[in-house]
C-alpha positions as a Python dict, from the first residue, in 0.01 Angstrom:
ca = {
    (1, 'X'): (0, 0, 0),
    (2, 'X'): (-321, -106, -128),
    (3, 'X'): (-464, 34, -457),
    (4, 'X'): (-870, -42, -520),
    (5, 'X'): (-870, -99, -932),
    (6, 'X'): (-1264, -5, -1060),
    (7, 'X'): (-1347, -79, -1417),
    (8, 'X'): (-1544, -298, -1641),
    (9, 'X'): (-1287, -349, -1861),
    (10, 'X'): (-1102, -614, -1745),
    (11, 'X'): (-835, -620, -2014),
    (12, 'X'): (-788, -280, -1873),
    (13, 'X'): (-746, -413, -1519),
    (14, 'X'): (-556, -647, -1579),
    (15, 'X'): (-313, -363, -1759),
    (16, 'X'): (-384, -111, -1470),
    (17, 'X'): (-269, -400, -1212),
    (18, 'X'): (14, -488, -1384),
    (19, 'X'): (159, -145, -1376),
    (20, 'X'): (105, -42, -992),
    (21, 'X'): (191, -407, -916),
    (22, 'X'): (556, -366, -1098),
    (23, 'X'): (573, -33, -864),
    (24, 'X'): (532, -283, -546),
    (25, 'X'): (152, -130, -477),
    (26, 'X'): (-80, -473, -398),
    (27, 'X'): (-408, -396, -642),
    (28, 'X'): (-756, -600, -570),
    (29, 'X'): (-987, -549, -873),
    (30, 'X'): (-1422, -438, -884),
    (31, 'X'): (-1573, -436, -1200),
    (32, 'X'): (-1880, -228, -1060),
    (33, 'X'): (-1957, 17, -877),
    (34, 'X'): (-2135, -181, -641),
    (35, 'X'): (-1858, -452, -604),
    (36, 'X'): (-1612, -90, -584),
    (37, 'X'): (-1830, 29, -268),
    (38, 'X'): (-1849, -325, -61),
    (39, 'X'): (-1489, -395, -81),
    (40, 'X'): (-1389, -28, 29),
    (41, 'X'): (-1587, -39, 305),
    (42, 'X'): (-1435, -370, 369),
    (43, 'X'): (-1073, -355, 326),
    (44, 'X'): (-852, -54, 379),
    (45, 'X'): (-800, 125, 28),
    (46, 'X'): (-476, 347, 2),
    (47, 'X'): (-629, 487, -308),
    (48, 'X'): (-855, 387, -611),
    (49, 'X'): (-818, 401, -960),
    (50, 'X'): (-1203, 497, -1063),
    (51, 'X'): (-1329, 455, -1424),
    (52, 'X'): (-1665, 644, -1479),
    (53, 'X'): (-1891, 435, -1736),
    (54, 'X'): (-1906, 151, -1487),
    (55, 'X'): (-2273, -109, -1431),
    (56, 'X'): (-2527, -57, -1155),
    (57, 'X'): (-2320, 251, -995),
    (58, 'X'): (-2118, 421, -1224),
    (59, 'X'): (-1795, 613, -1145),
    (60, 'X'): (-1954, 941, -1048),
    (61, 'X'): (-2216, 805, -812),
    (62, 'X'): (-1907, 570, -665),
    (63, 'X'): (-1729, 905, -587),
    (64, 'X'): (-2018, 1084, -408),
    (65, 'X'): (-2061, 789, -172),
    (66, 'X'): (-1749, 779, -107),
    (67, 'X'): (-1624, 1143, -1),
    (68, 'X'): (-1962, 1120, 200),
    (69, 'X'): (-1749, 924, 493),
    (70, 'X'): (-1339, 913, 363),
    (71, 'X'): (-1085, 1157, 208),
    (72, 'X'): (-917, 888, -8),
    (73, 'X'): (-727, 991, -311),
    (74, 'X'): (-872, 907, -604),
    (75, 'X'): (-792, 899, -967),
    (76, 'X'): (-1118, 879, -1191),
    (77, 'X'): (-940, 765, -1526),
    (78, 'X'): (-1162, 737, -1817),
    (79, 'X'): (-1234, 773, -2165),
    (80, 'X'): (-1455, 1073, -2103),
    (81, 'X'): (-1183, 1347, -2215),
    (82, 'X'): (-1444, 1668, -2224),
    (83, 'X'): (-1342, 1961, -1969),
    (84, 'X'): (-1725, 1935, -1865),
    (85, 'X'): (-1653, 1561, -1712),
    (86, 'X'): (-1312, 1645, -1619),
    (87, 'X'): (-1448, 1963, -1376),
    (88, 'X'): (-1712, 1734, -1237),
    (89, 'X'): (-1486, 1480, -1144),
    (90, 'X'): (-1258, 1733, -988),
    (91, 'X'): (-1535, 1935, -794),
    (92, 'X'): (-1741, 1629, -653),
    (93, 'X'): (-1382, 1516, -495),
    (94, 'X'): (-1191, 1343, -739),
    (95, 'X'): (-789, 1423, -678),
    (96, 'X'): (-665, 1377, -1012),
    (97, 'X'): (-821, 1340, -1384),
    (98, 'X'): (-655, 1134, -1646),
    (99, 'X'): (-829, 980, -2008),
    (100, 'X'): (-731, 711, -2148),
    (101, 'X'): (-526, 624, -2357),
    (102, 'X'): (-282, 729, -2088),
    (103, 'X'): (105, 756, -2058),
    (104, 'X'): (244, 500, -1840),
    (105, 'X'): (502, 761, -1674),
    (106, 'X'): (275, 1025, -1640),
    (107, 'X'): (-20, 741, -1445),
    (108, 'X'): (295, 614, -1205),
    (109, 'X'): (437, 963, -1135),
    (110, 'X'): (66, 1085, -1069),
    (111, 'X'): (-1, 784, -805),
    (112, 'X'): (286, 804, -670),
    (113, 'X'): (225, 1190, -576),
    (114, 'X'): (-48, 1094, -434),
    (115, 'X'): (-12, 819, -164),
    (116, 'X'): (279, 1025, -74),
    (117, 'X'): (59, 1315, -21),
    (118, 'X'): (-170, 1051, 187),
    (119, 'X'): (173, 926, 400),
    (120, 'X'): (220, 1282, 492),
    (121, 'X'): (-158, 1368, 545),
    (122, 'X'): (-194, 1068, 809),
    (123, 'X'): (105, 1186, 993),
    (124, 'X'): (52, 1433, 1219),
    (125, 'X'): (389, 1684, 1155),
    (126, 'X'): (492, 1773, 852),
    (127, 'X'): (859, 1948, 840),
    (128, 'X'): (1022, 2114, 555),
    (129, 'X'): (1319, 2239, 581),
    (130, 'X'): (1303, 2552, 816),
    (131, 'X'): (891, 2501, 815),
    (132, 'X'): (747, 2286, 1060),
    (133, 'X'): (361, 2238, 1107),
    (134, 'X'): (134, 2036, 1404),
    (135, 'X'): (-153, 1912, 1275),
    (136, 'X'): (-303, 1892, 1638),
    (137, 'X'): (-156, 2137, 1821),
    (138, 'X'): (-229, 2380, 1476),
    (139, 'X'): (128, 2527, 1573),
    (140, 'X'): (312, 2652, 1276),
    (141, 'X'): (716, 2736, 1316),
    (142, 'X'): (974, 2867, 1107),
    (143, 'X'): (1318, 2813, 1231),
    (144, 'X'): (1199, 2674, 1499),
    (145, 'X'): (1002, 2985, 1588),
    (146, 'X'): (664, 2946, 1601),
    (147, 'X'): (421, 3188, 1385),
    (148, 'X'): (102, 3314, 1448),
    (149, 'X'): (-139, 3269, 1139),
    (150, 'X'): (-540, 3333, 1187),
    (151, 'X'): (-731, 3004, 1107),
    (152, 'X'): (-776, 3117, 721),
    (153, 'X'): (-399, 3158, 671),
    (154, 'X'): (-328, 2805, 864),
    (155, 'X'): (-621, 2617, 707),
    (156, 'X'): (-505, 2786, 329),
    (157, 'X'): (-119, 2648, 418),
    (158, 'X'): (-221, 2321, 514),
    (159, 'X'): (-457, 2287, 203),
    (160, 'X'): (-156, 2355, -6),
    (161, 'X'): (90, 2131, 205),
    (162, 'X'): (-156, 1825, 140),
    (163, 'X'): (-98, 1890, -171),
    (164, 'X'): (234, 1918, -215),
    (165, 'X'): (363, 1912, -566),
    (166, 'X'): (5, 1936, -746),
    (167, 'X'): (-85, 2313, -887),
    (168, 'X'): (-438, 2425, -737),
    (169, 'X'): (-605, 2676, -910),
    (170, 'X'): (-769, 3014, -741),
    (171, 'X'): (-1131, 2872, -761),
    (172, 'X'): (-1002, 2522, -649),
    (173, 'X'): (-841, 2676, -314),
    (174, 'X'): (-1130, 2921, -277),
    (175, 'X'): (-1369, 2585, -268),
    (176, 'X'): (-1126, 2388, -40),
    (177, 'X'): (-1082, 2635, 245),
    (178, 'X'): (-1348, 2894, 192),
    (179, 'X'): (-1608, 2667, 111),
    (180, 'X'): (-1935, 2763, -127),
    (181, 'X'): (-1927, 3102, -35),
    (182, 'X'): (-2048, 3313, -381),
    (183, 'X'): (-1800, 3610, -295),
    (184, 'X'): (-1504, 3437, -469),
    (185, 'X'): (-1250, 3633, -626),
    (186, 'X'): (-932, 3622, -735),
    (187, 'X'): (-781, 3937, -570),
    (188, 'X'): (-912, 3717, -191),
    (189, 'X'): (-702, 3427, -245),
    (190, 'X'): (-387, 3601, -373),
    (191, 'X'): (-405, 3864, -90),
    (192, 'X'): (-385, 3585, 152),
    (193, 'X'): (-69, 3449, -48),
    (194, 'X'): (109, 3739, 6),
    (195, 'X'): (-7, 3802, 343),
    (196, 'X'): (110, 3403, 439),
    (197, 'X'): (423, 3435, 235),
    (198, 'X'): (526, 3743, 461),
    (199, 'X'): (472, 3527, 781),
    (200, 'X'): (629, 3249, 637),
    (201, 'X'): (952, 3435, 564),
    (202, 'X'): (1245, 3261, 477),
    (203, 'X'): (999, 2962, 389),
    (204, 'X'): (761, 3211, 162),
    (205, 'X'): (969, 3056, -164),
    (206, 'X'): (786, 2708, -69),
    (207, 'X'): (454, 2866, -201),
    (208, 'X'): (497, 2871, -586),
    (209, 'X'): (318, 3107, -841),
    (210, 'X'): (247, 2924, -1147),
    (211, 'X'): (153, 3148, -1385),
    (212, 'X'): (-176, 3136, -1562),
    (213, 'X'): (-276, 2808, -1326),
    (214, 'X'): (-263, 2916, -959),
    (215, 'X'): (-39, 2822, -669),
    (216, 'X'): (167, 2471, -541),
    (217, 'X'): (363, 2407, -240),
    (218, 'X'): (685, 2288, -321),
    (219, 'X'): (893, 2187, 20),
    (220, 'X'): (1185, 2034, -113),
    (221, 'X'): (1335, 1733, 30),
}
């Protein structure tokens, strides 16, 4: 798989490359946000490491452009460690956060959540166990039983199922699969939780509760 690497540094490319290239990920390097944007739109990007301060675009402007025409995951990682820049990242459509310095575990494990997440997202089935769910038939079954959810309890399950393994807070689901609708609260998304959960029924355990953060799928292997 093939990992865009964005930043000016280029002692810090050369650091970032050397890490996904010892996982077996092929890296190709822009050290702009200009030089980010042409080769995206010319090769095909599994996912991109973003750094923010970046010349003529910088990292957040990179980010718009991009989620204006591709889903890609994306990692901004960057020195700017204030919750202000971390929520913007995270609302305009980054998928993950991290500030450097950086644990080298913690950047592998978080990358490689992610382009699994992308392996299932391009597939068109996802199974789990007793859960099985068509992406375009929009079919969900449990033991091999199919459910019937309205399109707010599929569209919330599949949000969570793309993001398998990754905690999503209330206001973060709310966004994804309500949209920018002001009527947010918390009591809406955990009603629907319970509600799906009930459908799901021996699968309802694959919907976690993390306490004090929000919800995550969890499907097992």
């Amino acid at each position: 798989m093939k990992i865009l690497v964005a930043d000016d540094e280029r002692v810090m490319c050369e650091l970032i490359c050397d890490i996904l290239q010892n996982q077996g990920y092929e890296t190709i390097v822009a050290h702009d946000g200009k030089e980010a944007l042409d080769i995206f739109r010319q090769e095909q990007i599994d996912l991109i490491v973003l750094d923010v301060m970046m010349p003529k675009y910088d990292g957040w402007t990179v980010l718009e452009k991009i989620r204006e025409f591709s889903d890609v995951p994306i990692i901004i990682l960057t020195a700017l460690e204030s919750e202000r820049n971390e929520l913007r990242g995270l609302t305009t459509g980054a998928d993950d956060y991290i500030v450097k310095p950086f644990s080298y575990e913690v950047f592998v494990a978080r990358v490689n959540v992610l382009l699994k997440k992308q392996i299932r997202k391009n597939n068109s089935i996802f199974n789990f166990g007793e859960l099985s769910i068509n992406k375009l038939s929009c079919e969900v079954s449990v033991q091999g039983k199919e459910i019937q959810l309205t399109n707010m309890e599929y569209n919330l399950l599949l949000y969570l199922v793309e993001n398998e393994n990754i905690v999503k807070s209330r206001e973060q689901i709310f966004l994804s699969v309500w949209g920018s609708d002001n009527s947010y609260t918390s009591r809406t998304i955990d009603t629907h939780i319970k509600v799906l959960r009930a459908k799901l029924g021996v699968c309802a355990e694959y919907i976690k509760t993390v306490r004090g953060r929000g919800y995550c799928f969890s499907g097992g292997e």
